[in-house]
N, C-alpha and C positions, 0 to 999 in steps of 0.2 A: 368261848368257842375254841375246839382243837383245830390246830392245821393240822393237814396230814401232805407231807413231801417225801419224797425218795430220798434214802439214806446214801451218802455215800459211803464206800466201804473204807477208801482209805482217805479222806479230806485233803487237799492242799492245804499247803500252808498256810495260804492266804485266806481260808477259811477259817471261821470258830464256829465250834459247836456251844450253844447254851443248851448248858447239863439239867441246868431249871426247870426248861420245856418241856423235856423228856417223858414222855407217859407212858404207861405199861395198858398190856392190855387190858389186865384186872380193872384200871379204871376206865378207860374207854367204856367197857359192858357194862360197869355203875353206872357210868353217866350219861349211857344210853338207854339204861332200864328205868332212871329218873327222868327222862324223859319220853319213856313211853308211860309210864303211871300218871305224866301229869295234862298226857292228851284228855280229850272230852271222848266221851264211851258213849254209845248208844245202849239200850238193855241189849240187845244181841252180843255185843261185844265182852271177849270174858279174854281177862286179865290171870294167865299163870303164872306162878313165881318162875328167879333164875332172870324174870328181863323177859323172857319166852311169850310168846303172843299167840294167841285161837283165836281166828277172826268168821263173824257171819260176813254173809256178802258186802256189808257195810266197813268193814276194816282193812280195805285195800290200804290206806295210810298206815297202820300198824305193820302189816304184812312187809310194806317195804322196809319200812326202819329192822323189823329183824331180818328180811334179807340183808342189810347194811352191816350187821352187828356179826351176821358170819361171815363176811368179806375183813373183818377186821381182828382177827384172832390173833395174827402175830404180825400187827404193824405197830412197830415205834414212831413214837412222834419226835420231830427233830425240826430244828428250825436255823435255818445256815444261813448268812447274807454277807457278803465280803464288806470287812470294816473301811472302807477307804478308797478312793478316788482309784488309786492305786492298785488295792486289788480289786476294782473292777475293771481294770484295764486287763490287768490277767488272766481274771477268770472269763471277758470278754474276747479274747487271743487264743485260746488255749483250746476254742471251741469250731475255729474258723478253718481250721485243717484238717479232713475227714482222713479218714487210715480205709475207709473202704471207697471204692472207685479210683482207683490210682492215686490215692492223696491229692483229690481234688479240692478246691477251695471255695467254698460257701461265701456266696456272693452277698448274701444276708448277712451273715454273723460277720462277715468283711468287716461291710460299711457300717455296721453298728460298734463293733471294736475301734475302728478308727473315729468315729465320731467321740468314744466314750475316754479313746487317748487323747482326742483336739481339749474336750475338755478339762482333762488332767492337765495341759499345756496352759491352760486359760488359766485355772484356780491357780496355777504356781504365781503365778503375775511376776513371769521374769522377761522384765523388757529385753535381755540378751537373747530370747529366743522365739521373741515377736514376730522378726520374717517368717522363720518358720512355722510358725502357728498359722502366721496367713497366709499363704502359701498352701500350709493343709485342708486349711478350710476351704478356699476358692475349688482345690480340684478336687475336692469333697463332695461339692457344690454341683459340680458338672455331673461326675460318676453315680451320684443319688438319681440326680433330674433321667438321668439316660435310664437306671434303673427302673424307675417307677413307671417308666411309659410300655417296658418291655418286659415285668418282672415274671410271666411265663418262659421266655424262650431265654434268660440270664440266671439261673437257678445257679450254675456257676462262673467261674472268674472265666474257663477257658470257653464257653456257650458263650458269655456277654462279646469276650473279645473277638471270635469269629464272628456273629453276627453282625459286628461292626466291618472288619474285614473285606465279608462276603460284599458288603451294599458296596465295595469301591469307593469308599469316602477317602481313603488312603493311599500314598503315592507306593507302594511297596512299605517299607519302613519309615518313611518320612507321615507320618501319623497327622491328621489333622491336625488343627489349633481351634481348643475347646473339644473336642471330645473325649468320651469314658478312655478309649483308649490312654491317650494322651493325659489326661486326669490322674488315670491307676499308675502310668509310668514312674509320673512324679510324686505319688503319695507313695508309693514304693521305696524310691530315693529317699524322703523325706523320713520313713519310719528306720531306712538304714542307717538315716544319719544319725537319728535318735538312738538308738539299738545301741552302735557304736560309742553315742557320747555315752550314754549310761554304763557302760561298761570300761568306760575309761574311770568312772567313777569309784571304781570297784579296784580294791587292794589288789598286788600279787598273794599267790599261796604264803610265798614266805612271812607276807607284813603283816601288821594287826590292824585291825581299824581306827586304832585310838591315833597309830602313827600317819595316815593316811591322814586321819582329820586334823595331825597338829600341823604338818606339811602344806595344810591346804586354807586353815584359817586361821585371825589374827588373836583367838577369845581367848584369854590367859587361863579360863577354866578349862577348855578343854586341852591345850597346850601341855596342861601341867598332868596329864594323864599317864600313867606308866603303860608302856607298851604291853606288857605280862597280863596286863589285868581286861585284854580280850580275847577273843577267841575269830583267828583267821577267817576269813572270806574267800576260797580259793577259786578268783577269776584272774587269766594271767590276760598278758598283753599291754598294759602301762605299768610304769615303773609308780610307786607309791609318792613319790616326789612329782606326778601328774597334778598339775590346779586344773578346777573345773573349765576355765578359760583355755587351757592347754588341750585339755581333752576334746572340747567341742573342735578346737581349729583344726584339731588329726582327723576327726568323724568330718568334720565338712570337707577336709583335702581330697579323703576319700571316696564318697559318697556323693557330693553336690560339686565342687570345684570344674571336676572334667568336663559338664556339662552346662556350668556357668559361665556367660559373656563379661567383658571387662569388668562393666558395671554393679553388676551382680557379684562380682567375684572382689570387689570392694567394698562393697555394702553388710555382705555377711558376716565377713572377718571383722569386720569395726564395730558392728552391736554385739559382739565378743567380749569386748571391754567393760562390756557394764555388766559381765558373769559374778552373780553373786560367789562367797564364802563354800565350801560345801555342808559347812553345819547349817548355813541357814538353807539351801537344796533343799536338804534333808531334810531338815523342818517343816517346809511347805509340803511335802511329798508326805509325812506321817496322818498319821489318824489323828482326829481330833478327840476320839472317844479311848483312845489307846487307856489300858488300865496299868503301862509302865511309868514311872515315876522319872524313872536313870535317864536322864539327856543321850548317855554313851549307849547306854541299853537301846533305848529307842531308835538311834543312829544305825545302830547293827542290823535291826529287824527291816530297818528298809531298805538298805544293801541287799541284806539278803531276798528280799522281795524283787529289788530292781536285777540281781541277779538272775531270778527266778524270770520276768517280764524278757532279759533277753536270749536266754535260753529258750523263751519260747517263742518267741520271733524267728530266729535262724533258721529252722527249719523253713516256716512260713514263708520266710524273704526268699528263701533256696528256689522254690516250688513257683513262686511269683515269676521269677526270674527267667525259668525254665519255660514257661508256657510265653513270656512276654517273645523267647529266642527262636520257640518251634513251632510260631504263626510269624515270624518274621516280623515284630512289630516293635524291637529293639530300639529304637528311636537314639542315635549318640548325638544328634546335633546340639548344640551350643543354643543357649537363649539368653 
């Protein structure tokens, strides 16, 4: 059987195309003319060469398949599916901020994106970033249940939030406890904080990545790697002498800190401690079907993907942020 999908013109990264799939149209219209020769024909029905069909009133079914057959003159077949946990997190993000309607934000492909990043959180199985995974999930939890009961009039993020607004469930800015509002606030925070640690992950222009990863774990093989022998990642803002453990506690000072109560603001920093290595990060975070061999090679390719993941959040976070300020539903208080 052929699929037939939309091509894109120019692929993300995160994408692979298999070249194998590939079919022209020359075969398409063979192996739709094989199977029009191998229908059941009544005598009325007559068979011309080319695939081409004459039908008595009895060959409505032939009729369509060559209507079919000229709808498919210059379609290529292509078959894309993001290899990894990972790039479906991206190609799930990338889709959730519309460029028409004021850069409005898709309330659907939202909460499908963040569901698809809770689970990228879960497969890592890094107890250091447990709270936060539950924490995403609970107000996950809430902003779904609100959707589903209202998902006419929440079509977007800024529609959900006013409707909440308008009913006066809220003190001005003082937002319920348990609502969508209140939900998106903090799943907000929580993918900042994410965004931010990922990218602490990530070399200066100047550094390579071999030096990042010898800085940052204990493995005598990768250690022993020459700096020369990669090719730069240019995301600035930590120094390459950053450990994953260091990176998280800068994204959580920034992002969750302000807004956490004592207790909270004790608990975070100390399941920090059990931050793994970032070769092994990056291992959990790779494809399992990957057809790279190189440890270092591999290392690269998700950098530049986790690159790629926060570059396309910024914008996203920007826009979130913006609607949460100009309905007044800012919420700073402490929890």
């Amino acid at each position: 059987m052929i699929e037939r999908v939309a091509v894109h013109p120019n692929p993300p990264n995160h994408q692979r195309w298999n070249e194998a799939e590939i079919e022209t149209t020359t075969t398409l219209t063979w192996q739709l003319g094989k199977l029009v020769a191998s229908l059941p024909r009544r005598d009325g029905d007559v068979v011309v060469g080319g695939g081409g069909v004459e039908s008595s009133s009895s060959s409505s079914q032939l009729l369509e398949l060559q209507q079919t057959k000229n709808k498919i003159d210059t379609v290529v077949v292509v078959q894309a599916q993001p290899s990894s946990k990972l790039d479906q997190v991206i190609h799930s993000f990338s889709s959730v901020l519309t460029t028409a309607n004021n850069k409005a934000i898709n309330t659907a492909a939202l909460l499908k994106a963040c569901t698809s990043h809770l689970h990228l959180m879960q497969s890592a199985s890094n107890p250091s970033l447990s709270l936060v995974a539950k924490d995403l999930e609970q107000n996950l939890s809430k902003v779904t249940s609100f959707y589903n009961h209202h998902q006419h009039q929440c079509a977007t993020l800024s529609s959900l939030l006013e409707l909440e607004r308008v009913s006066g469930i809220h003190e001005g800015n003082r937002l319920k406890e348990g609502s969508a509002a209140m939900g998106l606030l903090w799943i907000r925070r929580s993918l900042a904080f994410q965004s931010s640690f990922y990218e602490g992950l990530l070399p200066q222009e100047s550094d390579s990545i071999s030096t990042l990863i010898t800085t940052s774990s204990s493995s005598s093989t990768l250690s022993s790697c020459s700096a020369t022998s990669t090719t730069a990642i240019p995301v600035a803002t930590v120094a390459s002498t950053t450990t994953p453990r260091e990176a998280a506690n800068q994204a959580y000072n920034k992002h969750l800190s302000p807004y956490h109560g004592w207790m909270l603001r004790t608990a975070f920093p100390a399941s920090f401690s059990q931050m793994s290595d970032l070769s092994v990060i990056l291992s959990t975070l790779s494809s399992d079907d990957d057809t790279v061999d190189d440890i270092q090679e591999k290392e690269q390719m998700v950098l530049s993907k986790l690159r790629e993941l926060v570059e396309t959040l910024e914008p996203l976070l920007i826009v979130w942020r913006e609607e949460f300020e100009r309905l007044g539903l800012e919420d700073v208080r402490r929890v």
